[in-house]
C-alpha positions in Angstrom: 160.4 142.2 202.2 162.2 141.0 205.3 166.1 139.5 204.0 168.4 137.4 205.3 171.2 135.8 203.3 171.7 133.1 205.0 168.3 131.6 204.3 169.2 131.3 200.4 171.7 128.6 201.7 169.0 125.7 202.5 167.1 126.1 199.3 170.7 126.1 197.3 172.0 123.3 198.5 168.8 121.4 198.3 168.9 118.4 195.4 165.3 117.1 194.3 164.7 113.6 193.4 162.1 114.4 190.7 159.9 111.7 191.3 157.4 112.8 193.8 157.0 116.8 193.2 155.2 116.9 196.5 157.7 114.7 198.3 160.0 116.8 196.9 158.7 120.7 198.0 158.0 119.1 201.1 161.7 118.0 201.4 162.7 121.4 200.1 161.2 123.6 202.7 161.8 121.1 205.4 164.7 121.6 205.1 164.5 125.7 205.2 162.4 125.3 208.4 165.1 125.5 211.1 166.8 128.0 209.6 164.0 130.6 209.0 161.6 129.2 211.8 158.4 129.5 209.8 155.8 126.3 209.7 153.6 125.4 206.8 150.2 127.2 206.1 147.7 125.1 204.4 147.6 122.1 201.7 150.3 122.1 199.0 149.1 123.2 195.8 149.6 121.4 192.5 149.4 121.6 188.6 150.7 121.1 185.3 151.5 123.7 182.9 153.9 123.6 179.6 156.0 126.7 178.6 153.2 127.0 175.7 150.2 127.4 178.4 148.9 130.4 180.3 150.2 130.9 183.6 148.3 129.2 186.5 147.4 131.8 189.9 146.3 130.4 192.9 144.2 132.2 195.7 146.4 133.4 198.3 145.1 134.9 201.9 148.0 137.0 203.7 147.7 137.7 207.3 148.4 141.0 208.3 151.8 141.4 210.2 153.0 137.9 208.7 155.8 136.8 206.8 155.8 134.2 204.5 157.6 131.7 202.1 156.1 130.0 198.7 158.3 127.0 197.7 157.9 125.3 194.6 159.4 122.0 193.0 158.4 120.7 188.7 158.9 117.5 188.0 161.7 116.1 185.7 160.2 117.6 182.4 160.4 121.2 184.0 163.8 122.9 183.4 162.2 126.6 184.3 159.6 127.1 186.7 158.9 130.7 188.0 156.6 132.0 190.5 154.9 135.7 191.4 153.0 137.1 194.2 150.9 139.6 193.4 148.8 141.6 195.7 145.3 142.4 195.7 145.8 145.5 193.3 147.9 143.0 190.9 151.2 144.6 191.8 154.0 142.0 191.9 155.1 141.8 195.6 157.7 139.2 195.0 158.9 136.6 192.8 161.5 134.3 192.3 164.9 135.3 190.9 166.5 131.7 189.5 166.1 130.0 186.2 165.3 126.1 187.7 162.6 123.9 188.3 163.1 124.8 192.7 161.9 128.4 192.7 161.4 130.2 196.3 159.9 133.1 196.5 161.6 135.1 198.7 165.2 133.2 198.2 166.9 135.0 200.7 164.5 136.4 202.7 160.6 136.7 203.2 157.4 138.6 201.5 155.7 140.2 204.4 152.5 141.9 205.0 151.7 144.8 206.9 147.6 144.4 206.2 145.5 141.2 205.3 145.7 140.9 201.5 143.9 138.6 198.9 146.7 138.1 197.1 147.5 135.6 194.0 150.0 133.0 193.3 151.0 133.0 189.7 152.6 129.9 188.5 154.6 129.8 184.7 156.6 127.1 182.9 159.4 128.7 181.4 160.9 126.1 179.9 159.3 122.5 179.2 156.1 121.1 180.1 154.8 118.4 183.7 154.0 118.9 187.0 154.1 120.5 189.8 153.4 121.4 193.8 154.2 124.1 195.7 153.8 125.2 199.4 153.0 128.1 201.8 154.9 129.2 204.9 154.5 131.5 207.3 156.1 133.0 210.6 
């Protein structure tokens, strides 16, 4: 983990719209991106889940000597959405720390890797049921 309280600020003081989920977490980290200097990696990612369903995971390549960010925004019907990153050996190596639909895994800081890992993003509703996107930053 690589901290830095000041990054929690951007993602605190960010307000969705909940119309577009992936206007929205593309809003949301925008928004991060002058503050922690990382850029995007990849296409967002999106689903739908319900507090009643499984959890949703979500192949994840990390880059050896990389930092990274997953943002996540639920749409209006979502009042808990929480996120994990587990590593190859399905050890959590992060996850969010809020009870909302924005989580950011890390919220003040970064999940780092000091060797390539297939890692997994697991996605759970824990409180209502719609949609949702999330995306992937790195340094």
């Amino acid at each position: 983990m690589k901290n830095d309280p000041t990054w929690a600020s951007c993602h605190q003081s960010y307000e969705a719209k909940k119309k577009d989920v992936l206007k929205d977490v593309a809003a949301m980290s925008a928004g991060c991106a002058k503050i922690t200097k990382m850029k995007i990696s990849g296409k967002p990612l999106t689903g739908k889940q319900g507090d009643q369903d499984g959890p949703q995971s979500f192949p994840f390549k990390a880059e050896a000597n990389h930092c990274y960010r997953v943002y996540a925004q639920a749409s209006e019907g979502i009042k808990d959405l929480d996120l994990a990153v587990k590593d190859s050996t399905g050890a959590v190596a992060g996850e969010d720390t809020t009870d909302d639909p924005s989580p950011v895994i890390v919220e003040d800081g970064a999940l780092c890797f000091k060797e390539a890992d297939a890692a997994t993003i697991v996605v759970s509703v824990g409180m209502g049921k719609g949609s949702y996107a999330l995306e992937i930053w790195k340094d």
